[in-house]
Structures are given as C-alpha cells and as structure tokens.
C-alpha positions as CSV (number, residue, x, y, z in Angstrom):
1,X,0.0,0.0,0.0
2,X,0.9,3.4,-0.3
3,X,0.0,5.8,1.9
4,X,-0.5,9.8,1.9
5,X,-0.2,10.8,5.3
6,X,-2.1,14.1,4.8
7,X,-2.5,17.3,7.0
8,X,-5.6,19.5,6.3
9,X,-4.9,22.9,8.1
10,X,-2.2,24.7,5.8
11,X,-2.5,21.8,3.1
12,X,-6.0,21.7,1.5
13,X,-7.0,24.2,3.5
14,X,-5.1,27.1,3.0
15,X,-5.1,30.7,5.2
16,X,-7.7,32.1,3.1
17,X,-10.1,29.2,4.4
18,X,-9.2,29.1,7.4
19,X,-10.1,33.0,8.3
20,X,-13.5,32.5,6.9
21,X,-16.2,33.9,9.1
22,X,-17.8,30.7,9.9
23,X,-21.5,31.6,10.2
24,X,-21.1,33.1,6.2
25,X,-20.0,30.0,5.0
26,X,-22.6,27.9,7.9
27,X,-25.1,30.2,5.8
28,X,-24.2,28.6,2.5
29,X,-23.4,25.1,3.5
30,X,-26.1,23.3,5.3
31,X,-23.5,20.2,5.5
32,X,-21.2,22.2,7.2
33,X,-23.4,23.5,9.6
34,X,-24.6,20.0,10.6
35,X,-21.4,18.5,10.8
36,X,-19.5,21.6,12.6
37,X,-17.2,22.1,10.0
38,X,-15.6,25.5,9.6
39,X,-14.6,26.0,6.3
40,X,-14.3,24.6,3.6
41,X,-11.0,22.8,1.9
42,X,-9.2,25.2,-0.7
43,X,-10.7,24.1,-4.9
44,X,-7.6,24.3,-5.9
45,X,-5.7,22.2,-3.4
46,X,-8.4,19.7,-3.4
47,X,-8.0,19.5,-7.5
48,X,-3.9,19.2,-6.8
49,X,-4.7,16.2,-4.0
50,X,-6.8,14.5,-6.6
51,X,-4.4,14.5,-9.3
52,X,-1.6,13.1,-6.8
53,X,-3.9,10.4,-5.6
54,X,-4.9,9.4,-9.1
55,X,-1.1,9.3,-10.8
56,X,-0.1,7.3,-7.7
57,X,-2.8,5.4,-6.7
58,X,-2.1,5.8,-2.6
59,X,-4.3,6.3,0.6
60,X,-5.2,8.9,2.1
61,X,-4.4,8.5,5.9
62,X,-5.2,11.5,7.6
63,X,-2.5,12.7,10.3
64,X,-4.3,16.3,10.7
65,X,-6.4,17.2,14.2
66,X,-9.5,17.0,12.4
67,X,-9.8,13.4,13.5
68,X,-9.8,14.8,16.9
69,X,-12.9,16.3,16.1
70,X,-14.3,13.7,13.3
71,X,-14.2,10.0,13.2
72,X,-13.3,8.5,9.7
73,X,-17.0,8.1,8.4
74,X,-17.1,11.9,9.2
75,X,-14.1,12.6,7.3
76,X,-15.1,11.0,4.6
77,X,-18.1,13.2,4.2
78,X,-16.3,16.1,4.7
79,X,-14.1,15.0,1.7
80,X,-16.5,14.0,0.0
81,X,-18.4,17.4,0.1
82,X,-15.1,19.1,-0.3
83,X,-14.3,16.8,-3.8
84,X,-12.0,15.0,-2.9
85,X,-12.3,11.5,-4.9
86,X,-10.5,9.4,-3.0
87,X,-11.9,8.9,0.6
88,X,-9.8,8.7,3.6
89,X,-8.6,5.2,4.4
90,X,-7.4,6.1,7.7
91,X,-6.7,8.1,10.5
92,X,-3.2,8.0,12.7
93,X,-3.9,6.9,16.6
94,X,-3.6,9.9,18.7
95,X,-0.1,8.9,21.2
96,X,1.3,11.7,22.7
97,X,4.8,11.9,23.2
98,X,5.7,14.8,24.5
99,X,3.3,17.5,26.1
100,X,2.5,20.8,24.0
101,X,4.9,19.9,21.2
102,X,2.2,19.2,18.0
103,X,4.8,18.3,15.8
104,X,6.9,15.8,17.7
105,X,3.5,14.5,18.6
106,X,2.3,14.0,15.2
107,X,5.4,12.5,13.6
108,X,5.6,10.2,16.3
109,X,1.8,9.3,15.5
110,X,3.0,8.9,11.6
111,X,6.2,7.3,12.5
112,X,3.7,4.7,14.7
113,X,1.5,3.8,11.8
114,X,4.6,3.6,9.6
115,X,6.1,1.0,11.9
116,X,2.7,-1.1,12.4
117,X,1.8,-1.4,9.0
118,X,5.4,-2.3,7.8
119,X,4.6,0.9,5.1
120,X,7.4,1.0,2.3
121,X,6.4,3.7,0.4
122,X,4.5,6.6,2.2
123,X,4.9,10.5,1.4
124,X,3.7,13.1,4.7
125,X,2.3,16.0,4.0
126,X,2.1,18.9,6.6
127,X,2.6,22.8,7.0
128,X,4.2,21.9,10.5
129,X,8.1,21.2,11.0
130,X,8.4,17.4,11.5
131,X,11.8,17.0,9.9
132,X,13.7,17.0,13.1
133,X,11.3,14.0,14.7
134,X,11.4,12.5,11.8
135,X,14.5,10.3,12.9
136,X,14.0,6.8,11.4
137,X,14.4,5.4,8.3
138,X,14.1,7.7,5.2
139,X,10.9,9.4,6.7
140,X,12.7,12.6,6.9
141,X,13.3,12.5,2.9
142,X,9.2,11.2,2.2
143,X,8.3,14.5,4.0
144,X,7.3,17.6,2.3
145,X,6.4,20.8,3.9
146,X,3.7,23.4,2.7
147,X,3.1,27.1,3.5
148,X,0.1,27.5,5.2
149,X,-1.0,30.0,3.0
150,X,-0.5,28.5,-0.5
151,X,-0.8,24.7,0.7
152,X,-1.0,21.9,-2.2
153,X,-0.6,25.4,-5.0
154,X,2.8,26.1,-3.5
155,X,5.1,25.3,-6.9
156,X,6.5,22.1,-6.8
157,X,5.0,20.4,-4.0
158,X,2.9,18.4,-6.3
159,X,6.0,17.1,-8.3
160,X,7.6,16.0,-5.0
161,X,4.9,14.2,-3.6
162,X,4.1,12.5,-6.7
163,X,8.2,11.4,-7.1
164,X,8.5,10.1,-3.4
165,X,5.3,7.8,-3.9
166,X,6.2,6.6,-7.4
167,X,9.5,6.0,-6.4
C-alpha cells in the first residue's frame, strides 16, 4: 500500500479558508453546519490532492487534528463534500509523546502507523516542521512541507509528492 499521510490545516485548507467567518460559510453550506465544519477545503488544493492520488494510486491516511474532532466516516463526508475522490482510508492513533509539542507528537503518530503497517512507500504532507522527529528510516526524505498560506498550490510540492510515492 501506499500511503499519503495528509495534513488538512495549511495543506487543502489554506489561510484564506481558514479565516473565513464561519456563520457566512454555515449560511451557505447546510452540511457544514450539521457537521461543525468550519470552512471549507481550498478548490484548488483539493484538484492538486486528486491528481496526486490518481497518478499514484495511494491512501489517504489523515494525520491532521481533524480526527480529533471527526471519526473517519465523518471525514469521509467532509471529503467527499469538499471533492476529494479518493476517501480517507485512515486516521493515525492519537499517542502523545511529549506534552505541548504538535509536531513531535504528530510524527511520532505517523512514524507509529509507519512501523505497524510495515509501510514502504508513504509520502507526509504537513505545513508543520516534522523534519527534526522525523528520525527513522528515510521518513525525513518522504516529507514535504507546505506554507500554510498556499498549501497543495505552492510550486513544486505536487512534483515532489508524486516522485516520493512513485519512487
């Protein structure tokens, strides 16, 4: 399998979306109102996601705190509303490390599912710096960074995300 271990906040949800006034886009979105959801992922990043997902077949497995919020089946709606056409396959298990540090929390989580599932060929997406907990295997080179405010659109990304999981 191949997994795309996939951030939302600063990946497919850019800045712009996440400023929203949420009652606006509640107004709108009837969906989003019943399912809490505060804005809605970026078009262009979700077109960027789909592309990546098609020319390399992987899973999405999401490592973002929405899953804090939503279980998978909820997830997958969200995607799905979003148009995202590959569902979520996954979530990482929340196991923090280390108190107040998000990052070295999440790439443990990543590094955990990694390890589990015996996962040879996985790419990480995420706006956050993991690269220094990153520390086994090749993980650090199968991770790529966005900017929150240009996510997926950021030149390149797409390129690099598509080489690591093709490789």
């Amino acid at each position: 399998m191949k997994a795309l271990f996939l951030d939302i906040d600063g990946v497919i949800a850019t800045e712009e979306q996440y400023s929203r006034r949420r009652d606006k886009f509640w107004k709108k979105t009837e969906w989003a109102k019943e399912l809490g959801v505060p804005y809605p992922f970026d078009e262009k990043c979700v077109e960027i996601l789909n592309e990546i997902v098609e020319e390399t077949d992987a899973e999405i497995i999401i490592s973002s705190d929405w899953r804090l919020h939503w279980d998978l089946i909820l997830l997958s709606e969200i995607f799905k509303h979003n148009g995202v056409k590959k569902l979520p396959r996954s979530v990482t298990k929340v196991k923090p490390v280390s108190m107040g540090q998000l990052s070295k929390n999440r790439a443990n989580e990543i590094l955990d599912f990694v390890n589990h599932f015996d996962l040879k060929q996985f790419a990480i997406l995420d706006d956050l710096d993991l690269m220094q907990f990153l520390d086994k295997g090749d993980a650090k080179e199968r991770f790529v960074r966005t900017k929150d405010n240009q996510g997926l659109k950021e030149v390149g990304v797409k390129e690099k995300v598509i080489n690591i999981l093709n490789r």
